[in-house]
C-alpha positions as CSV (number, residue, x, y, z in Angstrom):
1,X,-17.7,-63.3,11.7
2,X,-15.8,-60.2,10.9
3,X,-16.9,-58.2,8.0
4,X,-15.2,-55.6,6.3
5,X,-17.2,-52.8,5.5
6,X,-16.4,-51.5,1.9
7,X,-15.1,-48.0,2.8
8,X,-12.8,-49.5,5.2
9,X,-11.4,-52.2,2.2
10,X,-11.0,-49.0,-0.1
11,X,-9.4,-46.9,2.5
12,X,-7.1,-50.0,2.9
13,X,-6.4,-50.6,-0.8
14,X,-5.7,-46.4,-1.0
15,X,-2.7,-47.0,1.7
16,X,-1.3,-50.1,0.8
17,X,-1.0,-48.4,-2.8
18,X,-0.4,-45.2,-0.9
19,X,2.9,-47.1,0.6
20,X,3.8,-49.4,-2.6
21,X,4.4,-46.2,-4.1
22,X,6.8,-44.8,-1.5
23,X,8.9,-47.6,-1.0
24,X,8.7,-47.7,-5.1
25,X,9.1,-51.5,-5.3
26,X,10.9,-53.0,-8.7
C-alpha cells in the first residue's frame, strides 16, 4: 500500500489552504 509520509500530507494541507485562500471561496 501507498503511504503518505507526514511532510508530504503537511506540504499538501499548506497548498490546498495555500489555494482556498486565493480563489477566496464564500
Amino acid at each position: 500500500k501507498f503511504h503518505i509520509p507526514e511532510t508530504a500530507s503537511r506540504v499538501t494541507q499548506k497548498v490546498f489552504f495555500f489555494l482556498r485562500d486565493k480563489v477566496r471561496i464564500p
